[in-house]
PDB file of N, CA, C and O in Angstrom:
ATOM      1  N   UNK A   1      -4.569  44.500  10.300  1.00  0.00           N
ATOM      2  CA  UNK A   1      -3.297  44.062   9.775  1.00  0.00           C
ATOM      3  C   UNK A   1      -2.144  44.613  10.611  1.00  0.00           C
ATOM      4  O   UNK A   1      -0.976  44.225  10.658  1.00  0.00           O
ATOM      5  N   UNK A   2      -2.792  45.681  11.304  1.00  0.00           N
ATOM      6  CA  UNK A   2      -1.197  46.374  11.935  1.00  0.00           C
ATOM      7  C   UNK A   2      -1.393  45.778  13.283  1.00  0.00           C
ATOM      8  O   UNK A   2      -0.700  46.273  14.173  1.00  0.00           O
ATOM      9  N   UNK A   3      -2.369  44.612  13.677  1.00  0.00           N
ATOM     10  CA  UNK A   3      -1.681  43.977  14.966  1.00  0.00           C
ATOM     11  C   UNK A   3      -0.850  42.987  14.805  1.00  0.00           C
ATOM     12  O   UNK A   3      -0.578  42.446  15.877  1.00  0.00           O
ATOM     13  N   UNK A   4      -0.319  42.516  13.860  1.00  0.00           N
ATOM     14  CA  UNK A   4       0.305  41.594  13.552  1.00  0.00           C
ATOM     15  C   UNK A   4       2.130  42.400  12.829  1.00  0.00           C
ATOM     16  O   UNK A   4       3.187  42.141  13.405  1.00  0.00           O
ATOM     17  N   UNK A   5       2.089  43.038  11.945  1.00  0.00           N
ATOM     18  CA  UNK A   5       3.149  44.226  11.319  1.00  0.00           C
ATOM     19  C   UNK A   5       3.250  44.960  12.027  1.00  0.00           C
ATOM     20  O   UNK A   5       2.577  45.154  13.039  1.00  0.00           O
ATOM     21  N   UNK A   6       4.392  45.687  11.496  1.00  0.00           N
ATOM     22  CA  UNK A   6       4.679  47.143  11.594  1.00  0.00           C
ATOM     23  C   UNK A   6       3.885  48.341  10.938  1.00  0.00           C
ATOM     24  O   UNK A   6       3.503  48.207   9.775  1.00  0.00           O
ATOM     25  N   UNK A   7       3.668  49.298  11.505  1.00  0.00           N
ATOM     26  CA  UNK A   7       2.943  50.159   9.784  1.00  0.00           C
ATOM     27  C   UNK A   7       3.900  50.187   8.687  1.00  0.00           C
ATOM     28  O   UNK A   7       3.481  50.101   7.532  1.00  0.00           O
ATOM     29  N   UNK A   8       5.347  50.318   8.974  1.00  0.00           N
ATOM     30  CA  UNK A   8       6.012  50.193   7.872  1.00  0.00           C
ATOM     31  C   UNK A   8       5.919  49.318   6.881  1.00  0.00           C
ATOM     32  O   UNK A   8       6.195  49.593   5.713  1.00  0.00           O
ATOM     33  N   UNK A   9       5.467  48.051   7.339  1.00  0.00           N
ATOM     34  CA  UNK A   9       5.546  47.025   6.236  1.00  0.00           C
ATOM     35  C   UNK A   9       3.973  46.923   6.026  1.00  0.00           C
ATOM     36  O   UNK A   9       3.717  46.230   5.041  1.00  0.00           O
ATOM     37  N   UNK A  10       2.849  47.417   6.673  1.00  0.00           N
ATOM     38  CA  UNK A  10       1.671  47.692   6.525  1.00  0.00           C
ATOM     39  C   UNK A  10       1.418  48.239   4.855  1.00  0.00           C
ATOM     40  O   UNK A  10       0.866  47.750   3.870  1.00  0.00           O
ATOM     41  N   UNK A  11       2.183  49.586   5.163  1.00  0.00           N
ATOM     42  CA  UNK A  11       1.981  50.742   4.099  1.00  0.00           C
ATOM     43  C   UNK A  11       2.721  49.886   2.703  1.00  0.00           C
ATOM     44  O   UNK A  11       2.139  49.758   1.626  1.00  0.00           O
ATOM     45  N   UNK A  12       4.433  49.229   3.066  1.00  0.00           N
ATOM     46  CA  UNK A  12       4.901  48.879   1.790  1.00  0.00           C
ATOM     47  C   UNK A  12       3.845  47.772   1.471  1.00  0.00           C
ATOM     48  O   UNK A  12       3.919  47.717   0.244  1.00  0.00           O
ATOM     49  N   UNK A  13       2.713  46.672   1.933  1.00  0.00           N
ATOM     50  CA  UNK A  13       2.213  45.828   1.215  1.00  0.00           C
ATOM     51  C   UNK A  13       0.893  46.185   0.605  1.00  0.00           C
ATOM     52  O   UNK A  13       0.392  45.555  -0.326  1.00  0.00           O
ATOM     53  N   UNK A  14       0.408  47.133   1.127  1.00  0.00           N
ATOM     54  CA  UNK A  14      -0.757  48.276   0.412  1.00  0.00           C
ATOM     55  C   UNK A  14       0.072  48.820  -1.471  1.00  0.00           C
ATOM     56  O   UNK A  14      -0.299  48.702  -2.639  1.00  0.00           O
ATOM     57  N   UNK A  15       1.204  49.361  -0.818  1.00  0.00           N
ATOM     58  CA  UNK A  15       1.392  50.059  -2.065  1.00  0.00           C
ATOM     59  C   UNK A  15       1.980  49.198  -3.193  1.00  0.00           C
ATOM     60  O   UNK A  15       2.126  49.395  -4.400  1.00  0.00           O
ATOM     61  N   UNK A  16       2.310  48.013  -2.248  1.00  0.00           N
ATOM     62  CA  UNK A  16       2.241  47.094  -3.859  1.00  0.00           C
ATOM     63  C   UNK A  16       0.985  46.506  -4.060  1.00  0.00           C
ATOM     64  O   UNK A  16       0.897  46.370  -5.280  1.00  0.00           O
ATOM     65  N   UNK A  17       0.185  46.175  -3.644  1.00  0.00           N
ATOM     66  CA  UNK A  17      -1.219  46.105  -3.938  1.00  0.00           C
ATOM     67  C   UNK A  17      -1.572  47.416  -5.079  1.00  0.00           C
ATOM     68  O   UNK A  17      -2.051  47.206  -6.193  1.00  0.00           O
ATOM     69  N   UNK A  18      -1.294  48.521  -4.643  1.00  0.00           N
ATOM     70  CA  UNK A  18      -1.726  49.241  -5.578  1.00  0.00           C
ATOM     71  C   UNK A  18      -1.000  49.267  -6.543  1.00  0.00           C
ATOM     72  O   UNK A  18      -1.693  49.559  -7.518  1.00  0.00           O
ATOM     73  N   UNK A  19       0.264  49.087  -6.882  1.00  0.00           N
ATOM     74  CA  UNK A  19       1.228  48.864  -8.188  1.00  0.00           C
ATOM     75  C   UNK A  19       0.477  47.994  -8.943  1.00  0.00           C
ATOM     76  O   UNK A  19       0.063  48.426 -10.019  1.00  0.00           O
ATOM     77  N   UNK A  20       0.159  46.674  -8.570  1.00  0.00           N
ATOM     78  CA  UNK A  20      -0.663  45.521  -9.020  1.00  0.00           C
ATOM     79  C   UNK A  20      -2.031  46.217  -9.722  1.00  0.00           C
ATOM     80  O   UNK A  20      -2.392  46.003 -10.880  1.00  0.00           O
ATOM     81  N   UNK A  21      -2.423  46.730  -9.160  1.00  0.00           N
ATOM     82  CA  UNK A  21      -3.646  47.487  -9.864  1.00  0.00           C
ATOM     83  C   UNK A  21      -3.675  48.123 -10.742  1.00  0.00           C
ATOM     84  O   UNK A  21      -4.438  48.123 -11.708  1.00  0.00           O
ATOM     85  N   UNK A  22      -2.385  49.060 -10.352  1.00  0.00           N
ATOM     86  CA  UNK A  22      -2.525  49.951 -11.894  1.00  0.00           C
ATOM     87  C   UNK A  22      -1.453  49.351 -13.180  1.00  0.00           C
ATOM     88  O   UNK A  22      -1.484  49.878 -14.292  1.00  0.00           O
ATOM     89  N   UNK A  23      -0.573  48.259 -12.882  1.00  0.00           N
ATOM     90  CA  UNK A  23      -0.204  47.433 -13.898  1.00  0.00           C
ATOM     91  C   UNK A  23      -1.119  46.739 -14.566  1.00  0.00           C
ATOM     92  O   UNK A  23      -0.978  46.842 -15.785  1.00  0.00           O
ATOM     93  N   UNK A  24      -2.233  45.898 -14.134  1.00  0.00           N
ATOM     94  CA  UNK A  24      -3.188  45.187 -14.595  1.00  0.00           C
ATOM     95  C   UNK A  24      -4.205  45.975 -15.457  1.00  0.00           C
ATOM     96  O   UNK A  24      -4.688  45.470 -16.470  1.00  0.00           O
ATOM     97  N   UNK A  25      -4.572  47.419 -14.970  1.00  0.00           N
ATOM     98  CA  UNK A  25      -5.210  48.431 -15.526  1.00  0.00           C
ATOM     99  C   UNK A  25      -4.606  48.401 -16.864  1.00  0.00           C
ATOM    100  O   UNK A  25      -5.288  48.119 -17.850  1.00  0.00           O
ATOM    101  N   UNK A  26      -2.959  48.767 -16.966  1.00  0.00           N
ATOM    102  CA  UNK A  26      -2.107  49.314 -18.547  1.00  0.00           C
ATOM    103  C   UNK A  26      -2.018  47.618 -19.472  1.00  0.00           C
ATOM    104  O   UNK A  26      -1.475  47.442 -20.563  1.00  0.00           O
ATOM    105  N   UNK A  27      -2.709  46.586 -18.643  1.00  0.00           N
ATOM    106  CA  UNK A  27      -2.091  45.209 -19.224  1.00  0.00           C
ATOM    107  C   UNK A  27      -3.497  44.905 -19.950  1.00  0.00           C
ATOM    108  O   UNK A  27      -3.538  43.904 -20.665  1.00  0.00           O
ATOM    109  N   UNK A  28      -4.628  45.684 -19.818  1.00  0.00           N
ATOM    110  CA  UNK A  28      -6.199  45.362 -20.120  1.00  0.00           C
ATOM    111  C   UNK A  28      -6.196  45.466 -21.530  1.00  0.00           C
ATOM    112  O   UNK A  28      -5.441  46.388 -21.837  1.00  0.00           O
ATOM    113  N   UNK A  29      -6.696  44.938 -22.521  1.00  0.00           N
ATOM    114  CA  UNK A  29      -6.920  45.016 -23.718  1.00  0.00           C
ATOM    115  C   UNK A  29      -8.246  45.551 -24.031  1.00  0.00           C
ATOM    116  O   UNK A  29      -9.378  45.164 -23.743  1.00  0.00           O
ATOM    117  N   UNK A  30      -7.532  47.138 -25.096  1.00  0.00           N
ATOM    118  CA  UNK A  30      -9.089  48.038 -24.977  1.00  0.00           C
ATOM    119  C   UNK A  30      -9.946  47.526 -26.098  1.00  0.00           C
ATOM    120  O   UNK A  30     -10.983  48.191 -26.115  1.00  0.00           O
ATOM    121  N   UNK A  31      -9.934  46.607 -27.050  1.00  0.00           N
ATOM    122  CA  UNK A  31     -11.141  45.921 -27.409  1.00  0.00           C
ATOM    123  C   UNK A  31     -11.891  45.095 -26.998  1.00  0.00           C
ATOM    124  O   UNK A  31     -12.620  44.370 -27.675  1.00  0.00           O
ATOM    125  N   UNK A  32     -11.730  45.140 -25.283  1.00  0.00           N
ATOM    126  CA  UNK A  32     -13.115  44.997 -24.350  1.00  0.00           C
ATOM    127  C   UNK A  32     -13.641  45.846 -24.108  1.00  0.00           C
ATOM    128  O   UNK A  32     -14.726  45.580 -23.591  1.00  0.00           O
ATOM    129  N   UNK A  33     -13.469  46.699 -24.196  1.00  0.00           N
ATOM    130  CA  UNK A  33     -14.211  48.240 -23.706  1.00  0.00           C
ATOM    131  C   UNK A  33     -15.204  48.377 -24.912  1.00  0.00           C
ATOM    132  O   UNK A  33     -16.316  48.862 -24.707  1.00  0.00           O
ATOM    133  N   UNK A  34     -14.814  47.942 -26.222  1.00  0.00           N
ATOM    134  CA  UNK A  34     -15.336  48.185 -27.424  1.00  0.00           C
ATOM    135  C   UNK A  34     -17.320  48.086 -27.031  1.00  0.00           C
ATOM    136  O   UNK A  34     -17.936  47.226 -26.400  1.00  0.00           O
ATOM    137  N   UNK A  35     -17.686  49.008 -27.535  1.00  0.00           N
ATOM    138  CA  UNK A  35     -19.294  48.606 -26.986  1.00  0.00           C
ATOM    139  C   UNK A  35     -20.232  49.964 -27.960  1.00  0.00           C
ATOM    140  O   UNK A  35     -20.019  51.163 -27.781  1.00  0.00           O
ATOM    141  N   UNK A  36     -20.984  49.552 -28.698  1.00  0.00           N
ATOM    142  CA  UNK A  36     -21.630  50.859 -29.005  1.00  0.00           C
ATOM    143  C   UNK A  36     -22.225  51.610 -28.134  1.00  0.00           C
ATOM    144  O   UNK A  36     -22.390  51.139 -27.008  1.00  0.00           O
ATOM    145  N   UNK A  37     -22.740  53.088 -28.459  1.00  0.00           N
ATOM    146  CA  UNK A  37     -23.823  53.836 -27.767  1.00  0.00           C
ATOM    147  C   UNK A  37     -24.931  52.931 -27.434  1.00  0.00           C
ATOM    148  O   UNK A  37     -25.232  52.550 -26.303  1.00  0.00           O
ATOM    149  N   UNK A  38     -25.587  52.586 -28.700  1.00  0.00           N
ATOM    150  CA  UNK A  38     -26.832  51.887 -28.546  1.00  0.00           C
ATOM    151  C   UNK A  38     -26.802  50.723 -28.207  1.00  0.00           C
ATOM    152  O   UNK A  38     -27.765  50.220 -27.630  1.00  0.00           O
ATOM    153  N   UNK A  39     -25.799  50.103 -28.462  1.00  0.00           N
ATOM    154  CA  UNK A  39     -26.013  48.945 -27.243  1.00  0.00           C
ATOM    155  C   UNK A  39     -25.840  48.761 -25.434  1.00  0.00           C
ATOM    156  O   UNK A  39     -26.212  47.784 -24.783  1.00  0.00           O
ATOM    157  N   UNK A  40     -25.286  49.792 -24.997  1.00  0.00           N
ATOM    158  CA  UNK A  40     -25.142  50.485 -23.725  1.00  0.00           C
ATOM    159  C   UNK A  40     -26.635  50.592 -23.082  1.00  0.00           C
ATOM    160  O   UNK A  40     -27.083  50.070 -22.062  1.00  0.00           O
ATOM    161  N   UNK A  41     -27.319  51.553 -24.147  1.00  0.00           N
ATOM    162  CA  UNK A  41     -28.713  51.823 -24.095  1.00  0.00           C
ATOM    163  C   UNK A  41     -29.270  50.852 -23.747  1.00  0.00           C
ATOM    164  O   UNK A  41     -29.584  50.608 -22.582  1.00  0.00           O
ATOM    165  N   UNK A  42     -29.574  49.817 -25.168  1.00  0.00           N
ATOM    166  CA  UNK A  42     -30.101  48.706 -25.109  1.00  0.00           C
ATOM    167  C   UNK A  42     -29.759  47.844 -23.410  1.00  0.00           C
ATOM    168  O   UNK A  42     -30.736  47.620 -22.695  1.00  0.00           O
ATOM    169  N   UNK A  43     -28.919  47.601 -23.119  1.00  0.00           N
ATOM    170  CA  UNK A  43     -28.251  47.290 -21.715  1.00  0.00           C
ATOM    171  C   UNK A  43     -28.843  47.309 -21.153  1.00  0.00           C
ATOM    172  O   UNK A  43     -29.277  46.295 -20.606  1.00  0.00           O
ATOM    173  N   UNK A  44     -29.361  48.821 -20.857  1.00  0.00           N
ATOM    174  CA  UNK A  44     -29.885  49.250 -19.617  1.00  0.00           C
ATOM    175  C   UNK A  44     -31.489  49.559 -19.580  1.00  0.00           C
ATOM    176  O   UNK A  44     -32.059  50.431 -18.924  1.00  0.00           O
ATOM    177  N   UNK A  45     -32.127  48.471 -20.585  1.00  0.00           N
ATOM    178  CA  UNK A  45     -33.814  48.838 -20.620  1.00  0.00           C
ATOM    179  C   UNK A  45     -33.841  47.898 -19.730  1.00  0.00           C
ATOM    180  O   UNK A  45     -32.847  47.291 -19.331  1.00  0.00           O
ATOM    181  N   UNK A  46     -35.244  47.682 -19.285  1.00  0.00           N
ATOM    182  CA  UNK A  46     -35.992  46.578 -18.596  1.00  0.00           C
ATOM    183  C   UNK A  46     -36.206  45.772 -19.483  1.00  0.00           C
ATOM    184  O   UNK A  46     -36.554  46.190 -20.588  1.00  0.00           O
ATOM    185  N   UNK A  47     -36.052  44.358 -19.234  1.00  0.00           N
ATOM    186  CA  UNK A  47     -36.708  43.265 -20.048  1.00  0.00           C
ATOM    187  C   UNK A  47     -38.747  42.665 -19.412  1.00  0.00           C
ATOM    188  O   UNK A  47     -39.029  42.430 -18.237  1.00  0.00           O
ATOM    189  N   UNK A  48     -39.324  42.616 -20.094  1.00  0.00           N
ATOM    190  CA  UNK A  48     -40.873  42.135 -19.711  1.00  0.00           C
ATOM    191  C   UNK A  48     -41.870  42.964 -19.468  1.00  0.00           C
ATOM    192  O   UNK A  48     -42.520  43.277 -20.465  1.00  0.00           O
ATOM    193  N   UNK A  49     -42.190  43.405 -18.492  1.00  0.00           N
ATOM    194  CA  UNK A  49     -43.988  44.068 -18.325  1.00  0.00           C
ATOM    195  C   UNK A  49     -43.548  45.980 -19.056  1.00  0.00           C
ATOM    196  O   UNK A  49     -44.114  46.766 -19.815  1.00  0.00           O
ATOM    197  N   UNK A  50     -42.745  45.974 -18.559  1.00  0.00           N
ATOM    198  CA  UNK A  50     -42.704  48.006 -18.861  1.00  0.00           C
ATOM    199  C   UNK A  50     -41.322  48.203 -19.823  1.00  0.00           C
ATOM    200  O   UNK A  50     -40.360  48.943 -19.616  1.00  0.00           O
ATOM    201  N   UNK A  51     -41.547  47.364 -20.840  1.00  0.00           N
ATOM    202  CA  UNK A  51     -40.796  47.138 -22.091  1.00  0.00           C
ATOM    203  C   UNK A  51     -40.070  49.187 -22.486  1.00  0.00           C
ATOM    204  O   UNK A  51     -40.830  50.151 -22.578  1.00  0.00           O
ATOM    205  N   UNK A  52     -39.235  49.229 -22.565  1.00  0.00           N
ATOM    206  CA  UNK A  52     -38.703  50.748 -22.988  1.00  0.00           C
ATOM    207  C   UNK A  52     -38.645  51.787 -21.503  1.00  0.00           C
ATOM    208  O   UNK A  52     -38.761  53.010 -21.423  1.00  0.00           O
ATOM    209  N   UNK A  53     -38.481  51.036 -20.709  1.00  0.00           N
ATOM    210  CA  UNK A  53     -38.050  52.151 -19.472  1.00  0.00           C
ATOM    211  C   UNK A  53     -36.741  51.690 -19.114  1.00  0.00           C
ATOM    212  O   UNK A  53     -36.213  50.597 -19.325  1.00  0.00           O
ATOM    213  N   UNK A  54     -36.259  52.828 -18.470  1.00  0.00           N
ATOM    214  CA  UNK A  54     -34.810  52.273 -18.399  1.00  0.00           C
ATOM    215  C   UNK A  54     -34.779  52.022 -16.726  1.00  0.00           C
ATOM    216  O   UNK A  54     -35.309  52.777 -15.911  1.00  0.00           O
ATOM    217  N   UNK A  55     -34.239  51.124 -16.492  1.00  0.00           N
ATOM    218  CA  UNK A  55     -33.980  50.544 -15.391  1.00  0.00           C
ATOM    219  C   UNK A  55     -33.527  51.665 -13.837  1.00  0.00           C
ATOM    220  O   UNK A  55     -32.703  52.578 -13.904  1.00  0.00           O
ATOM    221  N   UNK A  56     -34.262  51.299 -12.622  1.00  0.00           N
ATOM    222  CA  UNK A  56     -33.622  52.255 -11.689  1.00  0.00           C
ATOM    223  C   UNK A  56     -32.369  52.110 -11.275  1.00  0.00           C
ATOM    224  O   UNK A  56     -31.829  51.312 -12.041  1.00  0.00           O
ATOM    225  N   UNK A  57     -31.483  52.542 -10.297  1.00  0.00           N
ATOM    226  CA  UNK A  57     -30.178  52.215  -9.871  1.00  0.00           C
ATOM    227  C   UNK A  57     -30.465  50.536  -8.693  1.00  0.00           C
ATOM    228  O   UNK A  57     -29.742  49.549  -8.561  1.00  0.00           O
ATOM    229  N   UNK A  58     -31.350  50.763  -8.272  1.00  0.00           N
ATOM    230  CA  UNK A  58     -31.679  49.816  -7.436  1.00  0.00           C
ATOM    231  C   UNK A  58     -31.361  48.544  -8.176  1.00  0.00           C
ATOM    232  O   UNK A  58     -30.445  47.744  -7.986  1.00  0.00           O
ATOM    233  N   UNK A  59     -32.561  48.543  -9.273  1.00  0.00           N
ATOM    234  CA  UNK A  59     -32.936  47.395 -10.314  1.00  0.00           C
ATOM    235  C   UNK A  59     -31.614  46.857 -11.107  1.00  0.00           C
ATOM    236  O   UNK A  59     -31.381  45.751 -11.594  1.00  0.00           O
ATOM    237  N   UNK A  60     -30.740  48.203 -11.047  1.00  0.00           N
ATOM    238  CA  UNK A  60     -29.823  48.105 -12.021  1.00  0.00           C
ATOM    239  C   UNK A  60     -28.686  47.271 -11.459  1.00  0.00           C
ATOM    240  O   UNK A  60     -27.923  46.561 -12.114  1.00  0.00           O
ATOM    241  N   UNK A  61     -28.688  47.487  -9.988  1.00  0.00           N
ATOM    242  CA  UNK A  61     -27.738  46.736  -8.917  1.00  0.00           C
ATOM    243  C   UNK A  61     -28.159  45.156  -9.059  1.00  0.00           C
ATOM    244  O   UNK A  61     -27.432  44.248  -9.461  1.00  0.00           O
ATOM    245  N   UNK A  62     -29.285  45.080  -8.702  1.00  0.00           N
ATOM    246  CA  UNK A  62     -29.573  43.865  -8.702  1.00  0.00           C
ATOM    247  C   UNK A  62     -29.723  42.783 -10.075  1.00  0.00           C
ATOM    248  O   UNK A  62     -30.001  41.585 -10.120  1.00  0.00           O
ATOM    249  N   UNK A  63     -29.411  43.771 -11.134  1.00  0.00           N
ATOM    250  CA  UNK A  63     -29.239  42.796 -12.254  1.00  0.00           C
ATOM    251  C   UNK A  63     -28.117  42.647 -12.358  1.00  0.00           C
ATOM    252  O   UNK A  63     -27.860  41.526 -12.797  1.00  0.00           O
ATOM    253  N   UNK A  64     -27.030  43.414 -12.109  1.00  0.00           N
ATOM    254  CA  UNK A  64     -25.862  43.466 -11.965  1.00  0.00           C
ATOM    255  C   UNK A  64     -24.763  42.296 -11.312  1.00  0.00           C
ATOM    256  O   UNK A  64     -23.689  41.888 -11.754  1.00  0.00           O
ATOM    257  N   UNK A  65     -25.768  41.840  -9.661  1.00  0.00           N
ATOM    258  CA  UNK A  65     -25.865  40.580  -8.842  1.00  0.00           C
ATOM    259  C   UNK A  65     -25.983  39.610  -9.634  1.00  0.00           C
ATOM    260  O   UNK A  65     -25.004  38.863  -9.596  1.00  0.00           O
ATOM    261  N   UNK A  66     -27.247  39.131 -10.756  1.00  0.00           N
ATOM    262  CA  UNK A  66     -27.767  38.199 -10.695  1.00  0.00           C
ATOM    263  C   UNK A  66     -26.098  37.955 -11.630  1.00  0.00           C
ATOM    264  O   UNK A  66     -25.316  37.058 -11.312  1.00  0.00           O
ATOM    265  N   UNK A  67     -25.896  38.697 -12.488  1.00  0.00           N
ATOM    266  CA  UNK A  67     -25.028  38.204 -13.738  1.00  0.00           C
ATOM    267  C   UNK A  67     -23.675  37.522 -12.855  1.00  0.00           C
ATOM    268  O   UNK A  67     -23.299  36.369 -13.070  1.00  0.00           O
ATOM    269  N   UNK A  68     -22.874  38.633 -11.609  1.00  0.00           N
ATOM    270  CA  UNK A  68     -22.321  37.725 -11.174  1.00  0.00           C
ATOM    271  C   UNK A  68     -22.245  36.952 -10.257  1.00  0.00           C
ATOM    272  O   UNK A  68     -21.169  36.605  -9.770  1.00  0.00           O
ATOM    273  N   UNK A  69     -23.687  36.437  -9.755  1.00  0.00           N
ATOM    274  CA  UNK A  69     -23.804  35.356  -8.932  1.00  0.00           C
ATOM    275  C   UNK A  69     -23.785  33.917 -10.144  1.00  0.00           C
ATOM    276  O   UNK A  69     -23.386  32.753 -10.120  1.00  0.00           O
ATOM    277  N   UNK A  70     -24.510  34.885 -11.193  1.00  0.00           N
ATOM    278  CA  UNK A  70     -24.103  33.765 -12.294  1.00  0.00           C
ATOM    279  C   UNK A  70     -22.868  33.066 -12.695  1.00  0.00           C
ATOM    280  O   UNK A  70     -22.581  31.875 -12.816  1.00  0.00           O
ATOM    281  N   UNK A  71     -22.092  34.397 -12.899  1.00  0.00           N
ATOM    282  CA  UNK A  71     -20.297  34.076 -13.746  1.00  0.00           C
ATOM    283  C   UNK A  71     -19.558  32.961 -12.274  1.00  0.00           C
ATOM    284  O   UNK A  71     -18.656  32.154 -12.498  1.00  0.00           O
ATOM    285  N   UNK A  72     -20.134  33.151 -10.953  1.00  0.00           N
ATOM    286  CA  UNK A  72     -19.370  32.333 -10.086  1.00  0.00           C
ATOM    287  C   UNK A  72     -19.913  30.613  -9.828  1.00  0.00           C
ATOM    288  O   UNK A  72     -19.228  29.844  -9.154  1.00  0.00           O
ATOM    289  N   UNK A  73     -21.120  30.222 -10.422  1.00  0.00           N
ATOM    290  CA  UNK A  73     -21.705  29.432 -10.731  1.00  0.00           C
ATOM    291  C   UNK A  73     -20.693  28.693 -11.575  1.00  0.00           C
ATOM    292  O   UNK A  73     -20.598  27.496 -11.306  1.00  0.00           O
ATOM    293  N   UNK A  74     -19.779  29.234 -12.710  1.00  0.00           N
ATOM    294  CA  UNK A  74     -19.082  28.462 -13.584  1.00  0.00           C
ATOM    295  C   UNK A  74     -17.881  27.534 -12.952  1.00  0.00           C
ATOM    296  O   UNK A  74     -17.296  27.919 -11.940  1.00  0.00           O
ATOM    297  N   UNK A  75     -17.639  26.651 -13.410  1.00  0.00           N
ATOM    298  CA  UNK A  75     -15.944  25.976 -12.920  1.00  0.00           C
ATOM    299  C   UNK A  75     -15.021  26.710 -12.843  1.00  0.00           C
ATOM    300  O   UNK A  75     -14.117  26.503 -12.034  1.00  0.00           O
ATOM    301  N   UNK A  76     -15.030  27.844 -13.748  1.00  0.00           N
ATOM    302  CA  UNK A  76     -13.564  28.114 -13.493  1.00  0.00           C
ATOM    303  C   UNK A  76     -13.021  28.862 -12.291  1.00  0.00           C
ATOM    304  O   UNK A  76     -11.827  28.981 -12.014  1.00  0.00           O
ATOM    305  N   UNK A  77     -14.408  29.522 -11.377  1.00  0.00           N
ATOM    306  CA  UNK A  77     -14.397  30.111 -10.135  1.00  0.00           C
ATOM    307  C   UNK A  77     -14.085  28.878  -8.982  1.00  0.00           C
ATOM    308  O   UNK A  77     -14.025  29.154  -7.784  1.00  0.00           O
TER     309      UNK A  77
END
């Protein structure tokens, strides 16, 4: 970006980028966050052959993928 700018105007379009972020952060509505313990849990088992183990970080990434390779599948993306 800075072969094209200045750093000056580099740095001011970063830091409104980050204004944007942490406005959108205070604009979030916290009854999405709403989630029990045990359903967190529940979340994070394996579904099929090894029923009650909880998922590795690996596994956990890649379910993570599938959901939003899913959500971009929709129209409104």
């Amino acid at each position: 970006m800075t072969g094209f700018l200045t750093p000056y105007w580099c740095l001011g379009i970063y830091a409104v980028f980050g204004l944007i972020v942490i406005l959108s952060a205070f604009s979030i509505n916290p009854a999405l966050e709403v989630e029990s313990d045990i359903e967190i849990e529940n979340a994070m088992r394996v579904e099929g052959i090894n029923v009650g183990r909880r998922r590795t970080c690996c596994e956990e990434l890649g379910h993570n993928w599938r959901i939003v390779k899913n959500e971009f599948k929709l129209r409104l993306y």
